[in-house]
Structures are given as C-alpha cells and as structure tokens.
C-alpha positions in Angstrom: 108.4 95.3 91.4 110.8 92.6 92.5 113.0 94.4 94.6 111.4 94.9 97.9 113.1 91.3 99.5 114.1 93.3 103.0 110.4 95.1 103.4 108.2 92.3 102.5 105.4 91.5 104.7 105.5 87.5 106.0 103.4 86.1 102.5 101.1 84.4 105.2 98.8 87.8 105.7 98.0 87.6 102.3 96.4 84.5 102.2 95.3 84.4 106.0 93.2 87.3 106.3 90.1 89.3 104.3 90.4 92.3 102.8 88.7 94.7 105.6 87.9 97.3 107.6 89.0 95.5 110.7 90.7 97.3 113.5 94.6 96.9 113.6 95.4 94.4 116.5 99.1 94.5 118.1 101.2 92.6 115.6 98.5 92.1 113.0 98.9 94.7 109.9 95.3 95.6 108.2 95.7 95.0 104.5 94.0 96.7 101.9 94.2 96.9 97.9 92.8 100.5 97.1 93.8 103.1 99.8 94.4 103.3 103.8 95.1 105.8 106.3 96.3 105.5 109.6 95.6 108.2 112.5 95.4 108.3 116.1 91.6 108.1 116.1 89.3 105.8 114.5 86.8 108.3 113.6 89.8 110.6 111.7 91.4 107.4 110.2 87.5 106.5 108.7 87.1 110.5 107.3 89.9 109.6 105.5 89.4 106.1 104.0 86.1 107.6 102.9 87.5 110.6 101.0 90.4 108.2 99.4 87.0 106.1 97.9 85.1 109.4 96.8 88.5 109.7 94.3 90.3 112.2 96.4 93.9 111.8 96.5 96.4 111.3 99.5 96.5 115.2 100.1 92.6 115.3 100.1 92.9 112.3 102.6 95.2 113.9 104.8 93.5 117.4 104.9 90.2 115.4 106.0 91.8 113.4 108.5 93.8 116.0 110.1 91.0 118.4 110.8 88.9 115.9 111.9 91.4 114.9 114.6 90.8 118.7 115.2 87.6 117.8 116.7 88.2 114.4 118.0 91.8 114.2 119.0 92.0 117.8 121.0 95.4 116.8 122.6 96.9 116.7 120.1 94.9 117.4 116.8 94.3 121.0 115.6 93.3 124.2 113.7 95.7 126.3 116.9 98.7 124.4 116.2 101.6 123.8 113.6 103.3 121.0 111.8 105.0 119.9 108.5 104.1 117.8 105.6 106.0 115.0 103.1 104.6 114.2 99.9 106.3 111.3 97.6 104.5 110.7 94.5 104.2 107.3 92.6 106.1 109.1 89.4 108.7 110.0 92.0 107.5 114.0 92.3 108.3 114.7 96.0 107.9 117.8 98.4 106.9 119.0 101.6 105.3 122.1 103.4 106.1 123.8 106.5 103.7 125.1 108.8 105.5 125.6 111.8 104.4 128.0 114.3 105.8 131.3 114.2 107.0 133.7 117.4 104.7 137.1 117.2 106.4 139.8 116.0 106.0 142.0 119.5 108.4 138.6 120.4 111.9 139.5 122.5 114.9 137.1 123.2 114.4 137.7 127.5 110.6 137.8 127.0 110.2 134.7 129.5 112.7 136.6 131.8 112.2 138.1 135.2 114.7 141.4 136.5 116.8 138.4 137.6 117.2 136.7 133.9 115.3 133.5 135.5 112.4 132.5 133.5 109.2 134.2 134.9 105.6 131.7 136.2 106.7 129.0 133.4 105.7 131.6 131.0 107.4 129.9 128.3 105.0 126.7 128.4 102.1 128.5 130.6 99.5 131.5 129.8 99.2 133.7 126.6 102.9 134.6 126.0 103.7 130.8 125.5 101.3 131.0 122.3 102.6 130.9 118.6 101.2 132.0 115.5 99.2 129.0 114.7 100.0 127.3 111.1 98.3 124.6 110.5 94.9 126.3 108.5 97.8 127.6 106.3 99.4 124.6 105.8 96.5 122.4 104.8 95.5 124.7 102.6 98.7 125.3 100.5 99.0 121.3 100.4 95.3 121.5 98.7 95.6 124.0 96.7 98.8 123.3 94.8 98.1 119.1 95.0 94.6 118.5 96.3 91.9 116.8 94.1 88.7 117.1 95.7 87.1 120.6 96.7 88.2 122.4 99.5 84.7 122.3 101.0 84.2 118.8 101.0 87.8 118.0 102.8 85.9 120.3 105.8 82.6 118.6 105.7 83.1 115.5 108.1 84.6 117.3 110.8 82.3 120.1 110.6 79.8 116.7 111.0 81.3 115.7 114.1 81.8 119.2 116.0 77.8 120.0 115.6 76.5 116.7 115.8 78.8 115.1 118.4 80.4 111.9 118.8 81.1 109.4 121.9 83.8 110.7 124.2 86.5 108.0 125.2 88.7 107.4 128.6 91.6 109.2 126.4 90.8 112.9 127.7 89.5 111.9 131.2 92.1 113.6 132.8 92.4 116.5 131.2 88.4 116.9 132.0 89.3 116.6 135.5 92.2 119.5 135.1 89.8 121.2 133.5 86.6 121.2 136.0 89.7 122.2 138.4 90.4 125.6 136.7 86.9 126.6 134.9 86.9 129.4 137.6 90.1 130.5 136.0 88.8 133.7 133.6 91.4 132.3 131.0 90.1 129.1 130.8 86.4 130.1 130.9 86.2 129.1 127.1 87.7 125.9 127.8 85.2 124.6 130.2 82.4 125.7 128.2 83.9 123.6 125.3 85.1 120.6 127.1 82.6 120.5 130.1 79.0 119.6 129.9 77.4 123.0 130.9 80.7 124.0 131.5 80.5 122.2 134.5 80.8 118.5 134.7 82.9 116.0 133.2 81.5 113.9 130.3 81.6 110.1 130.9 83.1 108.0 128.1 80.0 107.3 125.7 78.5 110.5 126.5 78.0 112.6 123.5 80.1 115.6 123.0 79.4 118.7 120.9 81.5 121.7 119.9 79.2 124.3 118.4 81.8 127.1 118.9 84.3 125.3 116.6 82.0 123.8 113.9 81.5 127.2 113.1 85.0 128.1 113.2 85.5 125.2 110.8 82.8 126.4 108.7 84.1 129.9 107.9 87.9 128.2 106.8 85.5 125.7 104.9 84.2 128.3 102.9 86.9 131.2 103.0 90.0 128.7 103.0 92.9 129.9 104.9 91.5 133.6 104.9 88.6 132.1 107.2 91.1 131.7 110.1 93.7 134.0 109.3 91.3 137.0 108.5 88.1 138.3 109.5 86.2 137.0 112.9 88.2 134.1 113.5 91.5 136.5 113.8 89.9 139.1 115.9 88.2 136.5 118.4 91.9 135.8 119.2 93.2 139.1 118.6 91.2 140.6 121.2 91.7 137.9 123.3 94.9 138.2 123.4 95.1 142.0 123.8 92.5 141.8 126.6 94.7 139.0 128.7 98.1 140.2 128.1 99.0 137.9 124.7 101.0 139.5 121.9 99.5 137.9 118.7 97.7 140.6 116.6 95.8 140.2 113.7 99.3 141.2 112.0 100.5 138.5 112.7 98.1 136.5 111.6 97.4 138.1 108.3 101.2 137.9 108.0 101.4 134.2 108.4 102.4 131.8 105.7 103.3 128.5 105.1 106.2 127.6 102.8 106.8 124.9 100.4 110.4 123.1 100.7 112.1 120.3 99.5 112.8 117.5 101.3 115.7 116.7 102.9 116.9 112.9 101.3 119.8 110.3 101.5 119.9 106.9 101.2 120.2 103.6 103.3 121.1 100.0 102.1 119.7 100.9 98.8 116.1 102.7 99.8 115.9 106.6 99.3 115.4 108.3 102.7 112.7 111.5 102.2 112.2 114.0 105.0 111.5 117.2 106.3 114.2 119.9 106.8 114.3 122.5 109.2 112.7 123.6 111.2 112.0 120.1 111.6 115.2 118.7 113.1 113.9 115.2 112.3 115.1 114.4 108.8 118.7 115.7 109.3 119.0 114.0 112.5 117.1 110.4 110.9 119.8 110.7 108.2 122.5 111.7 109.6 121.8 108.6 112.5 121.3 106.0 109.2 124.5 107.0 107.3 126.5 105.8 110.8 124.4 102.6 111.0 125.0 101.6 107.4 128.4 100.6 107.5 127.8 97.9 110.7 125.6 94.7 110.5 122.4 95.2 112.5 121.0 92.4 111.0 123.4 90.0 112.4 123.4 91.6 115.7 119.6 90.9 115.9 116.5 92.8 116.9 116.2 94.2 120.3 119.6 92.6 121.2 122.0 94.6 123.7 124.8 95.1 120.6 121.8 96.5 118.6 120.6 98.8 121.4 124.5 100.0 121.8 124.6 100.6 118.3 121.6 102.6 117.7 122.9 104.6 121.1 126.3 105.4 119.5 124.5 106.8 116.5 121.7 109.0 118.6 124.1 110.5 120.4 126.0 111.6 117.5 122.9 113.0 115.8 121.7 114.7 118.8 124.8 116.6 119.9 124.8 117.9 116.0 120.8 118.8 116.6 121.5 120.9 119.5 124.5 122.9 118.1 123.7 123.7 114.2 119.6 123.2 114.3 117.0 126.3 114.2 115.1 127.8 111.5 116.5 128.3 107.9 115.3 131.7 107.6 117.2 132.7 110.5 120.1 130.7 110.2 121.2 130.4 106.8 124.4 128.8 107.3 123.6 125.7 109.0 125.9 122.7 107.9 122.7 120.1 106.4 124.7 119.1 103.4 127.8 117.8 105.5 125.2 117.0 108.4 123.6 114.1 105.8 126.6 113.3 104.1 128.5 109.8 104.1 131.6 111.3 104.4 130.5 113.1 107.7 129.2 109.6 109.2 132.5 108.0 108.3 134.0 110.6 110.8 131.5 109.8 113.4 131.6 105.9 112.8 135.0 106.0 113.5 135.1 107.3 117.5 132.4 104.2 117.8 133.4 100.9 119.9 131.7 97.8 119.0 131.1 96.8 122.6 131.8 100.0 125.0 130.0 103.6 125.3 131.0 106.2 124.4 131.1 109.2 127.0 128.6 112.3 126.1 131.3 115.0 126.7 129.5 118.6 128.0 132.8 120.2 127.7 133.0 120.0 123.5 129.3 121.5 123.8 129.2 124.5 126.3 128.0 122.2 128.6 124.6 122.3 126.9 122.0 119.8 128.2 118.4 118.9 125.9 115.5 120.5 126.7 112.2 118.2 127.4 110.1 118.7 124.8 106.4 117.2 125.1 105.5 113.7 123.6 102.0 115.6 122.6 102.1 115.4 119.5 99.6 113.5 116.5 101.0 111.6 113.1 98.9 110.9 109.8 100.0 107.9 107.3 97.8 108.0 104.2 98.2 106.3 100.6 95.8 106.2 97.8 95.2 104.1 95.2 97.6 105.2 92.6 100.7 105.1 95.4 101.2 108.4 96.3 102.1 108.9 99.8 101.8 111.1 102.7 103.5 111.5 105.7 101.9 114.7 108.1 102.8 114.8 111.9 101.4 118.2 113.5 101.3 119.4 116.9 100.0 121.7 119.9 103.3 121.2 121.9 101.9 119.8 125.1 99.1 117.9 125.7 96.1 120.1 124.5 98.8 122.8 124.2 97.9 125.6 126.2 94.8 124.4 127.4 93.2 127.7 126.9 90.8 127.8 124.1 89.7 130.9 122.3 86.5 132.5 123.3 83.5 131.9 120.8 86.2 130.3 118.2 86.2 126.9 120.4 89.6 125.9 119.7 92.4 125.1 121.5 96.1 127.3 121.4 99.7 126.1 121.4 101.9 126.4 123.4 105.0 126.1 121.0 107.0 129.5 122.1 108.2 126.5 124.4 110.5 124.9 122.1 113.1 128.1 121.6 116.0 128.5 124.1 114.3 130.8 126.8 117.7 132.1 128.4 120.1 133.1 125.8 123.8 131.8 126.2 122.4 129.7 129.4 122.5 126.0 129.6 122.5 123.9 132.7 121.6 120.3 134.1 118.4 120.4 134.6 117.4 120.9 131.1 118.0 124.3 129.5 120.3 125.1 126.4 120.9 128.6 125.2 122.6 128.3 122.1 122.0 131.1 119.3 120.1 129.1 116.3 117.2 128.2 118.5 117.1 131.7 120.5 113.1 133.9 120.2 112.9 136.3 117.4 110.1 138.1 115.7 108.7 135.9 112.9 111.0 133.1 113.8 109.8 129.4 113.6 111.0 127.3 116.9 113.0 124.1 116.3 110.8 120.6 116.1 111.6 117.2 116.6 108.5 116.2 114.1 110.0 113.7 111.6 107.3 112.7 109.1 109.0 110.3 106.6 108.6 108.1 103.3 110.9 105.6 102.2 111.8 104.9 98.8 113.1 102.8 96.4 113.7 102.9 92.6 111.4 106.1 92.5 108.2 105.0 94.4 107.7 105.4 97.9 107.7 102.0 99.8 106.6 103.1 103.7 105.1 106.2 105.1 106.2 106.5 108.5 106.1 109.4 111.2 105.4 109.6 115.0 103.9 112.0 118.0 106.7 111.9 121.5 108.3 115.1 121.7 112.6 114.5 121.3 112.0 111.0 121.5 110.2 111.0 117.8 113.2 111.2 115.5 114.9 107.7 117.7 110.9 106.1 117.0 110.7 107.2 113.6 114.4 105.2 113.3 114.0 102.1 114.7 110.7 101.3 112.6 113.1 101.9 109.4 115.7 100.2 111.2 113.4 97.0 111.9 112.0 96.7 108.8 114.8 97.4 106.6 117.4 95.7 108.8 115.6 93.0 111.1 112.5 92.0 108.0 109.8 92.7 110.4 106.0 93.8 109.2 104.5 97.2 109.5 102.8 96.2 112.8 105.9 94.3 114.6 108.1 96.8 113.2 105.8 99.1 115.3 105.0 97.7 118.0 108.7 96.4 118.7 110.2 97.7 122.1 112.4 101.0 122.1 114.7 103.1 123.3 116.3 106.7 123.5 119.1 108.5 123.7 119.5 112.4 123.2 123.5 112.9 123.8 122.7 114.4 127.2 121.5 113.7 129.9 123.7 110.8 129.0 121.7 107.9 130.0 119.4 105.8 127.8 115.2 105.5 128.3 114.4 102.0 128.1 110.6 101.1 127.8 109.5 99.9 130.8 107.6 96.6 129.3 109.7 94.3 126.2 113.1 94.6 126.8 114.4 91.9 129.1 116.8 92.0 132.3 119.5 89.7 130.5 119.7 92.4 127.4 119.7 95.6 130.0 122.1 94.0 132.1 124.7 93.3 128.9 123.8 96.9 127.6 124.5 98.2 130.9 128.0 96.3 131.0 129.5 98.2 127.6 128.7 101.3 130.0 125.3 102.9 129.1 123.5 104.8 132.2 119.9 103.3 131.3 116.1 104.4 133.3 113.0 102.9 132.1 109.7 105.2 131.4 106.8 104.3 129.7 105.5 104.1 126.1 107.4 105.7 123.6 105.4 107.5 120.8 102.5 106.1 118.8 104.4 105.4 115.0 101.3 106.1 112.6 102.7 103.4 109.4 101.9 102.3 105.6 104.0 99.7 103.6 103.5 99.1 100.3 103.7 96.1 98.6 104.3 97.4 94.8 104.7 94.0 93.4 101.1 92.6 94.6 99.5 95.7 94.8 98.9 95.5 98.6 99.1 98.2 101.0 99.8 97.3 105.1 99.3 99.8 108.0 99.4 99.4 111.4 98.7 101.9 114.3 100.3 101.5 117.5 98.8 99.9 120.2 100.2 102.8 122.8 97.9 105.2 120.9 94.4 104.7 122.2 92.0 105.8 120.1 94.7 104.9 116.9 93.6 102.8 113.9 94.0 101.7 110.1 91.4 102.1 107.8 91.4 100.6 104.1 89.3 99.2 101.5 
C-alpha cells in the first residue's frame, strides 16, 4: 500500500525503537508487527494481546478485554452497562452491533416527575429507577457468535482469573472507596461495600489485593450459558428481586426480552479516507460526519495544528453538528424518520459551510431551537482499540453512564448497575439554561434505547481500515474522537501526538467553548477569543483509546492516552 502519505508515522520509530511490550509513553506510539490492543487498563489491554497470539481474532480480543475491564476497570467497564461495536474487516466486510441500554417496560415519560412536573431526588441519575436494561452480555455475545474465532469459554477465562484470584488495586478508584465506606450503612449499597471494601469495611490501599468472588461467579455462569447466563436464570432474579424489593422496575421480562441488534454503519468520506461509524442510538457517527463534510472544503492544514483559526474552525463545525444532534437524534426504532441521509450528506455541509466566517463566531441562536440547551452527560465512559494480525479492526466504546454508574451493585451477583435512564429528556417539551432539553426523539418510552454520545470509529481507505479510534467523555466524545482524525489526516501527526494533542469543545449551547486547562497557550486563546468565542478551561478531555496501521510495512502503532491512568498498548 502506497497511499497512506497523510497518516504515516515519522519513519524514525521504525528504526529507533524494538518491537515490544513496552508501556506507551506520552508522544511515543508502541509498535508491533502481529496484533495490539489498547484499553484503559494494562491488565485488560494484556488479556487481549494474549488472546490475539492464541489465534483469536479482533472480536475474540475485544470480548476478552472488555470483560476483563469488567473486573478491573469498575468505573467504567462492565457486565451492568451498554455500548456499541464497529467492525471493518481487511477484505472490506464491515458492521457493527448495538447494545445500548434499554428503558424497562413499566418505563413512563413523567416517571422522574414529582406532582409539580420537577424531577423528583435526582431520580433520573440516582437509586433504582435511574437503571436500564443492561446490554452489554448481549452484545458481546452476538459479536462472538456471528464473527468470533475462539470459544466462548476461553474469551471469559482471564477475567474469571482476576475476579477470584485478585489483582493490585491502583490510586484510580480511591475516591470512590472513600464514597463508598461513606454510604455502606446505606441498605442499597450494602452489596457495594462488601464488593469494594475489604470486609466491607475499609478502603483497600493501592497494591493491596482485591477479590470479587460474587462476580467471578457471575462471570462463570455467562462463561458457560452465554448470554442466557445473565439474561436468564439466577443472574436475572438476583436483580429482579432486587429491584422489586427496593422499588426498581426491571423484571426478569425485561431481561429475557432484551436483545442486541446488528446495524450497519453509518459511513462518508474525508479527503479521500472512508469514514465508518456507529448510527443511532449512537449520535456519534452522524454527528463525526456530518462535522468532517463542513471541514473538508477549508484548509486546516495550512491553518496549523492547535492554531486559534483551527480552533474557530473546528467550533463552527461543532456547533453545527450539535444543534442537528439535539433536534433529529434518538433511537431508530422509535424514530423512524430521522433525517441521517441528508444529516451526512455533502450537499447538507455545503449549506452549513456557507453561514461560516473565516475569522468571526458565529452566534448559537436558542430561538431557531425551542431554546433547548445540552444536557451534561458523564465523561464515564471506557474505549477498546484492537487489531489482529490479518488487519481486521475493532472499535468498542461501552459505558455505565456515570462513574461506576449507579454505584449500587447487585446483591450476590457483584456487579455494578447503570445508570443510563439518565441520558433521555426527563421533562417532556421542557428545556431551560441550566441544562435540560425536552425534545420528542429522546423522550422515556418502554423498550426504548436512550441517545449516546459513544463514537467508536475506523478509518478507511481503498477498502482496509487504516485507524481504529474511539473515546470515553460523555458529550465531549464525538469533538475527541474528531480532532484525532482531524490531526492525523490533516496536521500528519502519529497515533500518540495525535492523541495526546490539546482539545477543545463546543456543543452549540451553552455557547461557549471548554478549552483544556494545560496545552493551549494564552496568545492562541486570546486571538480565538477576539473572532468572538465565550471560552472556560476544565480539565482533561477523554482518554482516545487508538490503532494506526501501516499497510505498506506491515506495522501497527497504538497509543493510549496519558489522561487515562491505568490505559496502555499491548502488541507483539
């Protein structure tokens, strides 16, 4: 392959450094000739690399890792949880699977709602009601079965390891340990302090082994009854009753009921490389492609990386994207309609590019939007790069919603719930400044799956994928997910500076732009403030999990980002 000149790695890494196991290091990609996956734990990211050498394929590698960051990634990583799933094959078969959470079916459009319409104790985001149907179990297992390579019961085995046998605990959960010693008096989260707490008592020092017997044997029962071994039998009734017993509305119904679906992708194209995504309920791919078609017609190249004209440019494109998000977005099944063809079209962005000034903002009117205003959505969530040795690629990003979700873990199952009933509209028809949208796509309905920002990607070109790409941060993942295309395609960086490059964010309204607080200096802020842009600076935004390929010397390059903690690259 020859015609990779705008995503090839700086030829010096070639020649500079072994092929290893070596931990990523800030700007430094880890190379590797065989396979690689990148997580947001070094234990998960190892799982994996180990099942790519055993001959499994990138869906055997992803299933592996992602249930092993079940057991060592609990904020984010899950069985209680949901997410979605990007496949491109080196022959150019591509695909993806859905396992979004899904509302119970005793769900209500006011269920949040007081007598007054206000929303009632945070019950949308707190306590049992905030729970959906988890989908993940489902998910991983349809990915297996229709593409997986390996047996089932071997993809289980190494997390199964880790929950009964233990492994060091890190600094990364010290303060939800703290939350939790806090609330173990709490009678719903009893079960969380006897999984998290050592005796259920006291907080477990980083190094200090930590065991999950309550959830290795969960494991085991999926591991040897599949997707039935959560959905059905004693997994479904521990949180059936539990949920009965503490006011909860998920049945064993529901989860019998639950399925995950197989789609296909959302795609477009930009400078010449195929665009592959996921479609709703994901918002990310139409919102990545629709935000690429209005970037493709001006030079970001010659207006330089991280440069003030750059910023403005990527602004003028998020806002777009966003404000389209927010008024057509929700699940397919419940919104049949919705405008994705025109949404990813050329001939849409054409519209857009042309209400764009090269060097002022534009103004985030609330007036051509029922004065609608984004929700916050939690940054909690976990991405999973993998790649095997024949160039097929994966691209998985799967969630709890918050940080450790609900934090309420199921008695005798050991895992932790979701809270994703979060991300519908809780007041229907009422938006206001401080965060709430009502809008009908995204409204609570029985058996509906709630919107997502997830945007697991792969980038193409001539048929093979080139970069598998995909990031945890709530609404700010579909702008992260961007800028690492936008840097490598546009500004030639590697995997790793691509990464670990400075960002920004912009979500149509509140309209004001998030501006890292570390890499970006005064002189650009002060010259993106002058065009007009409202800008506040916050802290690290999301933890881009990444894989390039090099097709012409049979190289592979990942990088996980430095914000993540635990995160690394694994390939041999």
């Amino acid at each position: 392959m020859q015609n990779y000149p705008k995503l090839l790695i700086c030829l010096f890494l070639t020649f500079s450094f072994p092929m290893s196991n070596f931990a990523q290091s800030g700007r430094i990609p880890v190379r590797a000739e065989n396979g690689m996956v990148v997580s947001s734990h070094y234990l998960a990211s190892k799982v994996g690399e180990e099942i790519l050498s055993k001959g499994g394929n990138a869906i055997d590698a992803g299933v592996a890792t992602a249930f092993t960051l079940a057991v060592t990634l609990p904020s984010a990583g899950n069985i209680g949880g949901g997410g979605f799933l990007v496949y491109h094959g080196a022959n150019g078969d591509k695909t993806a699977f859905n396992f979004r959470e899904k509302a119970p079916l005793k769900a209500s459009v006011d269920m949040f709602l007081d007598e007054d319409g206000q929303i009632k104790d945070n019950s949308n985001h707190e306590g049992l009601l905030s729970v959906g149907v988890p989908g993940t179990v489902a998910g991983l297992y349809k990915a297996h079965q229709k593409m997986g390579n390996l047996p089932w019961e071997e993809l289980l085995e190494p997390a199964i390891n880790l929950a009964e046998n233990g492994f060091e605990s890190t600094y990364n959960m010290n303060w939800f340990l703290k939350w939790v010693k806090e609330h173990h008096d709490d009678e719903l989260y009893a079960a969380t302090a006897k999984a998290f707490l050592k005796n259920g008592e006291e907080i477990y020092k980083p190094g200090e082994t930590w065991k999950q017997p309550d959830l290795a044997k969960s494991l085991k029962r999926i591991q040897q009854n599949g997707a039935d071994g959560f959905y059905k039998g004693k997994t479904a009734k521990l949180i059936a009753d539990f949920m009965k017993e503490h006011g909860g509305l998920i049945t064993e119904k529901d989860l019998a009921n639950y399925e995950a679906e197989e789609l296909a992708p959302v795609t477009g194209t930009y400078r010449g490389y195929e665009v592959v995504a996921m479609p709703p309920p994901s918002s990310g791919g139409v919102a990545l492609i629709e935000m690429l078609n209005i970037l493709e017609v001006f030079d970001l190249e010659e207006a330089g990386a991280n440069s003030a004209k750059s910023y403005h440019l990527l602004t003028e494109a998020m806002r777009r994207a966003y404000a389209d998000r927010a008024l057509y977005l929700g699940d397919p099944n419940f919104n049949p309609k919705m405008p994705l063809e025109k949404l990813t079209s050329k001939e849409y962005a054409k519209k857009l590019q042309e209400g764009i000034q090269i060097d002022r903002a534009s103004k985030s009117d609330s007036a051509n939007f029922n004065k609608a205003h984004l929700r916050y959505e939690s940054p909690q969530t976990t991405h999973i790069s993998v790649v095997d040795k024949e160039g097929n690629a994966v691209s998985l990003t799967y969630t709890l919603e918050r940080s450790y979700g609900s934090k309420i873990v199921v008695p005798g199952a050991g895992f932790l719930l979701n809270n994703e009933m979060g991300d519908f509209n809780p007041i229907p028809g009422h938006t206001d400044t401080k965060g709430l949208i009502g809008t009908k796509p995204n409204l609570v309905a029985p058996g509906k799956r709630m919107l997502s920002s997830m945007t697991p990607t792969i980038i193409a070109k001539e048929g093979k994928p080139v970069l598998a790409i995909g990031s945890p941060g709530g609404r700010t993942i579909i702008n992260t997910v961007l800028q690492v295309v936008v840097n490598m395609i546009d500004h030639k960086m590697n995997i790793a500076k691509a990464i670990e490059s400075p960002r920004i964010h912009h979500q149509w309204l509140p309209d004001r732009t998030r501006f890292e607080d570390f890499g970006i200096s005064p002189d650009t802020k002060k010259l993106y403030e002058q065009m007009g842009h409202e800008v506040y600076e916050a802290g690290s935004q999301g933890q881009a999990m990444g894989i390039y390929i090099d097709w012409e010397n049979d190289l592979l390059y990942g990088a996980a980002d430095s914000r993540s903690y635990d995160g690394k690259a694994e390939g041999f």
